[in-house]
N, C-alpha and C positions, 0 to 999 in steps of 0.2 A: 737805239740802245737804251736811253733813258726811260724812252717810252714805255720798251720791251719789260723794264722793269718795274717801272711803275703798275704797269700791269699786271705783273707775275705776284705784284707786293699785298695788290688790292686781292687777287686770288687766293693768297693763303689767309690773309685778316677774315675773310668770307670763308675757307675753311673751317679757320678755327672757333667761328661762331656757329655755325651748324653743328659741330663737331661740339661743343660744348652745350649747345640746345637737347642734341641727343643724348650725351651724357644725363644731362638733368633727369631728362624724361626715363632712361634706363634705372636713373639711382629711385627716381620717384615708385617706379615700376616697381622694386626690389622692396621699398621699404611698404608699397601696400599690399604687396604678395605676404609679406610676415604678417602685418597687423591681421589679414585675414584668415590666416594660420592660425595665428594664436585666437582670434573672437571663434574660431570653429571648433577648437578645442575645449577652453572654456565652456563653450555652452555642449559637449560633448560629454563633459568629467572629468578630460584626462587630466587636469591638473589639482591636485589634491591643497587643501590648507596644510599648514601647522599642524602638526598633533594629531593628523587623521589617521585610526589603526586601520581602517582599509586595504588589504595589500591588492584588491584588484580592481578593475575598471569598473565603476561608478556606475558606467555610461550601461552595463549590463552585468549588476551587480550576482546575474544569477548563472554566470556564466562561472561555474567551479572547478578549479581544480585540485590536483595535486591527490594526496590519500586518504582513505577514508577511516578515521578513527578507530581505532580496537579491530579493523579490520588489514589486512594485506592487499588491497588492490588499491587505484585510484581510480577517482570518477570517468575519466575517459574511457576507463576500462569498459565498467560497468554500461557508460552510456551507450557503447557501440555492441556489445553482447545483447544489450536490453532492444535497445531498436531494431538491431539488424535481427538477432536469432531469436531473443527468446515472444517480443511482443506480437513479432506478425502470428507466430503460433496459438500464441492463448488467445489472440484476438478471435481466433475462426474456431477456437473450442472450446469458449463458452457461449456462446450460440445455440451449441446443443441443448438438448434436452435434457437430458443429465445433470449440468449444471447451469440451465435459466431458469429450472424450479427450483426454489428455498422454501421450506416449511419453518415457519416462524409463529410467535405467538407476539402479535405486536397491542395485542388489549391489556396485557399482564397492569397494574397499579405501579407506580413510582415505589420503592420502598423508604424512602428517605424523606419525602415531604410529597406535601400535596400539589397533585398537580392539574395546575389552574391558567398555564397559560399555553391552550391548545392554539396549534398558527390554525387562522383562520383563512391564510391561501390557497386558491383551491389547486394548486400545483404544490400545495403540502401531501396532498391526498394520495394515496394508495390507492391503482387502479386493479381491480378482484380479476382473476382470471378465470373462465368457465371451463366448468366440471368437464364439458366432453373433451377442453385441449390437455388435459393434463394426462402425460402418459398411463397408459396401463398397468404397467408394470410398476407407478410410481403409488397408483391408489393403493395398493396393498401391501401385505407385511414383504421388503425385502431379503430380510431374513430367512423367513421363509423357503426362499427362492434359495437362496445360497445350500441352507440343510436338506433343501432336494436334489441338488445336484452334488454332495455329496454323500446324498441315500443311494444315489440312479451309479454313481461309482465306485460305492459298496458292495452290492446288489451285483454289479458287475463281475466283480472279481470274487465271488464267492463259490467255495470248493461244488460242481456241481450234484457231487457225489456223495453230499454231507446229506442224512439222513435225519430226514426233516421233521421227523415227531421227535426227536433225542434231539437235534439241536432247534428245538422249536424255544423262545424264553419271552416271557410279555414283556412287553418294554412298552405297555400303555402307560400311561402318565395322566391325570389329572388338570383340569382346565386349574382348577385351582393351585396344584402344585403347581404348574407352568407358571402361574403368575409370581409365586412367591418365589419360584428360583428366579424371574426376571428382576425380581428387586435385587435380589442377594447379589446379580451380577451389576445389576446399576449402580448399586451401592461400591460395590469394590470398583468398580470403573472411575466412579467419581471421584475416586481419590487420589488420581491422573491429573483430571481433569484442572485448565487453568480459567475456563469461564463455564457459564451457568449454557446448558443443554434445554433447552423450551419447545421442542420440535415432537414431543411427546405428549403436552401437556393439553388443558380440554382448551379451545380456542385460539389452537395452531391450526394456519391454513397456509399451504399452498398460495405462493406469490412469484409471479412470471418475471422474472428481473429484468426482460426486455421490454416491458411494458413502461419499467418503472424506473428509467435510468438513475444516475446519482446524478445531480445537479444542481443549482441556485434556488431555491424555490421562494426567498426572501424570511426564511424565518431567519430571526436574530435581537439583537435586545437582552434585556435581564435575562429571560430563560435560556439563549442560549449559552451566555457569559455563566449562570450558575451551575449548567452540564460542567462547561472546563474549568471554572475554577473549585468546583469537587473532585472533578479527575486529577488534577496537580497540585490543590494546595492539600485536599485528604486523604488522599493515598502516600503521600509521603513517608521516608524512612525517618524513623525519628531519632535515630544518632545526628542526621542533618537537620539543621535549619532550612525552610526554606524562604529567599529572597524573593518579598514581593514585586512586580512588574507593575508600569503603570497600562500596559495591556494583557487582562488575562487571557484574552480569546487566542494569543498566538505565544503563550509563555513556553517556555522548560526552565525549570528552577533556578538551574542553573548553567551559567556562560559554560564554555570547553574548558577555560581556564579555572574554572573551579571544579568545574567537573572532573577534571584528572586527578584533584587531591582524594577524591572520594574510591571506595571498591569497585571493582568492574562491573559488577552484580547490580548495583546503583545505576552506575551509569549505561546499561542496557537498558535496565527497567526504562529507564525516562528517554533512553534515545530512542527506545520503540514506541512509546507513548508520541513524543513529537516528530516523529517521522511518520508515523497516524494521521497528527491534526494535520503538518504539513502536508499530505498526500491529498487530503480531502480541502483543503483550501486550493489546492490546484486545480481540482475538477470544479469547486465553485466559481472558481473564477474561468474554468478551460468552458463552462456549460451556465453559462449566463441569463437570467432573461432580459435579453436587450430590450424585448417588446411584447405586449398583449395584444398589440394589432398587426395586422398583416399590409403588404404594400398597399392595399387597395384603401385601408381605413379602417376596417373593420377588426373585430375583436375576434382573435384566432381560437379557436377550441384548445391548441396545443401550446400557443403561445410561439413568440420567437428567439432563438437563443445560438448565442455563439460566444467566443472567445471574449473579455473583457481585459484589455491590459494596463487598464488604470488599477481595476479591483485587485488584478495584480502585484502592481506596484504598491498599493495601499497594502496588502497581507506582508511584505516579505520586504522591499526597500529598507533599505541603511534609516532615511530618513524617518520612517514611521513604525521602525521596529528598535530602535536602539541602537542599533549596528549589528541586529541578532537575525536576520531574516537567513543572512548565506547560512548560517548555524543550522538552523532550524530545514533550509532545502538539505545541506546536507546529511540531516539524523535520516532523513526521507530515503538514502542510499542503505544505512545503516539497517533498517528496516525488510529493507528490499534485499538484502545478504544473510539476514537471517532468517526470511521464508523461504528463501532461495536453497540456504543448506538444509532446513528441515524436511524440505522436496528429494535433494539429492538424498537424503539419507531414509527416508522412505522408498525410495523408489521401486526397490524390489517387489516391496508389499503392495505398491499402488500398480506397478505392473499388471499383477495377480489377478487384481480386481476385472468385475464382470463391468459393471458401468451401464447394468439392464436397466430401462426401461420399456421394455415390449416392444420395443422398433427394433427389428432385428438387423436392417441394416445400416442405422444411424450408429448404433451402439458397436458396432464392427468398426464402423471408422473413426469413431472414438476412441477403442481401443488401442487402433494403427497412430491415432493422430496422438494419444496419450504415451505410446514407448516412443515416436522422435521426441515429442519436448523432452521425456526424462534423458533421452540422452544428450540432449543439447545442454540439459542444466548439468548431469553428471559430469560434463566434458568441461564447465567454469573453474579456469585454473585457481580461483582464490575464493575456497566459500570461509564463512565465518565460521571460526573453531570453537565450539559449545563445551569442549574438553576442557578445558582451563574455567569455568565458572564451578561455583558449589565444590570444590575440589579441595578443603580446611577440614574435614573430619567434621566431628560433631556441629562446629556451629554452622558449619555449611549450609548442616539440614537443617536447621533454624532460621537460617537464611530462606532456602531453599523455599520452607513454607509460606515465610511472610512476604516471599516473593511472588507464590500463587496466590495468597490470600489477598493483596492488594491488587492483582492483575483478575481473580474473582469479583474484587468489588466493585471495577472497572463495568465489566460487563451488565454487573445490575445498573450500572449509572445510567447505560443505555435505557434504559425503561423509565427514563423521568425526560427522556427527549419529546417535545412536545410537539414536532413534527411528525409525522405519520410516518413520509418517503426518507428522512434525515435519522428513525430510527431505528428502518428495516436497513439501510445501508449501516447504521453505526453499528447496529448491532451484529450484523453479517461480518462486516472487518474486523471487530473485535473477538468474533468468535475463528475467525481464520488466523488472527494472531496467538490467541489459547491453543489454537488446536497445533502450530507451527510448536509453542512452546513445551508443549506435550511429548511431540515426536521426538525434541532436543532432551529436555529433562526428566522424560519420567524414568527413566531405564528400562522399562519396557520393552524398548524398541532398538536395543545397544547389540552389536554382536562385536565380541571380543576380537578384534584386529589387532595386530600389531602399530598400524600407524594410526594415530587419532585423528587428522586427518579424512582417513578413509573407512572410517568407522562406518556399517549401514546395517541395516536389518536382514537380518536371517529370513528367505522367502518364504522357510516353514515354521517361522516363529509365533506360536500358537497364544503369548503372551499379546504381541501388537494387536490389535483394534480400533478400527474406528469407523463409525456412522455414517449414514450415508451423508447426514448434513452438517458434519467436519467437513468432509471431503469437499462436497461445493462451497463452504465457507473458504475453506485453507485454500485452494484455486481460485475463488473469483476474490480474495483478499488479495492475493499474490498480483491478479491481473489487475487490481486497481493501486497497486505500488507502480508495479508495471506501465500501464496507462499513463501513470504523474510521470514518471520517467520522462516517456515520451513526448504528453502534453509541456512538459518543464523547455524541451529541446525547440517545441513549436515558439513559446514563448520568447525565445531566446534570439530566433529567426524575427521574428516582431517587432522586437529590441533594435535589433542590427539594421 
């Protein structure tokens, strides 16, 4: 019995020391499961200092949400329209021929100062495209074409019984008149107009824009710094002051929180302008040159290039923009909703259009591929309302003016760009956001609806107009907002 217990006694003392071995090792267990919790957070983001105005995750600072300023939608919105419907489409319709030719004039002079610091990279350069690729239809007057096919449906419907010496009438015209009514309309045209038209001028040529993507080419330094701090710090309204940055390459004057004390009119102006720079700082960084040689060693012709997500993080982070980076992605949305309504409310007229260049059945399927995107835009429950700007009586239009006049002198800034490839894209997005502004403000282009809203062009509205190289500007502007969009989500994925 003694035994029995003695034995029983020794059993549990031996129990209760396993049994508290294993405790230890479970408590030890628990408390380095936490500490490794928290060093993975930590070095995550997820835990914020004191004082930090940040309200989201650090760790992918570019990850936005919520609504987009002066507009009715939020970025989710936008993100999932833009990826799923609207980018696979304009990705496969500017391709065409139609719009991968631009006529530009990229020799024009700086007007503003001398310009002296040309990039010397040869991935600055402008590759020329040959005479025989360029369509048929493109080499000659478009115009043209248009007032034949509505001679050949005049012609048409003409009484056959009308007696032809009595209603015979000359309607020859003069090479020389023809030119001077072509001024007289240029001239009343331009008075629409929110950027400078060059696509007419002597040393406009034809440039293949697949040849010549947009991308990093390494220009940067003073010349690029004096492009943007002319585009923000002198184009300025001058009832504001504007707050200098200690970086001007990725400024907007001013924070949102200052920005709301200002008019709307203001603060479009400059969220279109930084939703620009930020658009084009995406592709520099989405289209890199990682390398000038290829695996093998050698020095590639075309160079090597992909995504860079440091150049990323260095344009747009909390840490190296001030805490203004998410700001600046978001004007990028802002941007992207108001070419997006200038589209919708064109669209009738862009229906219309022939889209010729002498390929008669490329230009068919442009046509087809041109009415799904308009209806996929027209079908955006939330575009930005252009009804509420300029809408004060008299000084509106005084508004209204020095609103095109600074968004004109935007455009000439382009031509002190000292990159070749950095000017024919600055200058192309900048003429597709003129031409977007146009559609919005000139009245030209209004048809009296009842909801403002759903305001759009009358299809026989003989006042609208526009060139063949609005068109490819305002589209392939539209698809390089579009593009960032996209590229922004790639990034995002990179992040995570």
């Amino acid at each position: 019995m003694n035994g029995a217990a003695t034995t029983m006694s020794v059993s549990i003392t031996q129990f209760r020391r396993r049994s508290s071995g294993h405790l230890h090792q479970f408590q030890w267990f628990i408390v380095s499961f936490v500490a490794l919790i928290v060093v993975v957070n930590n070095s995550s983001g997820y835990f914020y200092k004191d004082g930090d105005d940040q309200t989201q995750d650090r760790f992918c600072f570019c990850q936005l949400q919520g609504t987009i300023d002066d507009c009715s939608c939020n970025v989710d919105t936008v993100d999932y329209y833009n990826n799923v419907k609207i980018y696979p489409r304009l990705r496969s319709l500017l391709v065409k021929d139609f719009f991968r030719y631009y006529k530009v004039n990229l020799v024009k002079e700086c007007p503003f100062w001398v310009d002296d610091s040309k990039c010397a990279m040869r991935f600055c350069h402008v590759e020329q495209c040959e005479e025989k690729d360029i369509p048929p239809g493109l080499k000659g007057d478009t115009t043209s074409y248009h007032q034949y096919i509505k001679e050949v449906q005049t012609l048409t419907n003409c009484d056959e019984d009308l007696n032809v010496e009595l209603g015979y009438l000359n309607t020859s015209i003069s090479d020389k008149a023809h030119k001077e009514f072509k001024k007289w309309a240029d001239y009343d045209e331009a008075q629409d107009n929110f950027c400078i038209l060059d696509d007419h001028e002597p040393g406009a040529e034809y440039v293949d824009l697949l040849l010549n993507p947009e991308r990093y080419t390494g220009y940067r330094g003073e010349s690029a710094r004096r492009i943007w701090n002319s585009i923000y710090l002198e184009n300025c309204f001058q009832s504001h002051s504007i707050r200098r940055s200690n970086r001007y390459s990725a400024m907007i004057p001013y924070k949102d929180m200052t920005l709301s004390e200002v008019c709307l009119e203001h603060r479009v102006f400059y969220r279109m302008i930084s939703g620009l720079h930020s658009s084009i700082n995406i592709h520099l960084s989405a289209h890199y040159l990682l390398s000038e040689k290829n695996s093998m060693g050698f020095v590639s012709p075309t160079g090597i290039w992909g995504p860079n997500l440091e150049e990323f993080e260095r344009r747009f982070s909390p840490q190296t923009t001030d805490n203004e980076g998410s700001y600046w992605l978001r004007n990028l949305y802002f941007a992207y909703l108001v070419e997006m309504r200038a589209l919708a409310k064109a669209a009738p007229y862009l229906r219309s259009e022939e889209y010729f260049t002498g390929r008669e059945r490329e230009d068919k399927e442009v046509r087809v591929a041109m009415k799904d995107l308009l209806n996929v835009i027209e079908s955006f429950p939330s575009h930005f309302n252009e009804t509420v700007m300029f809408s004060g009586g008299t000084s509106s239009v005084k508004l209204k003016n020095e609103f095109r006049e600074k968004f004109m002198n935007i455009s000439k800034v382009m031509d002190c760009v000292g990159c070749d490839k950095c000017r024919l894209w600055g200058k192309l997005q900048v003429q597709g956001m003129g031409t977007a502004l146009k559609i919005l403000f000139s009245g030209k282009f209004d048809d009296q609806i009842e909801s403002s809203m759903t305001t759009k062009l009358k299809p026989e509205n003989s006042q609208f107009k526009l060139k063949r190289a609005e068109i490819v500007a305002l589209f392939n502007a539209f698809g390089r907002l579009s593009t960032s969009i996209h590229e922004l989500e790639e990034f995002r994925q990179r992040m995570r």
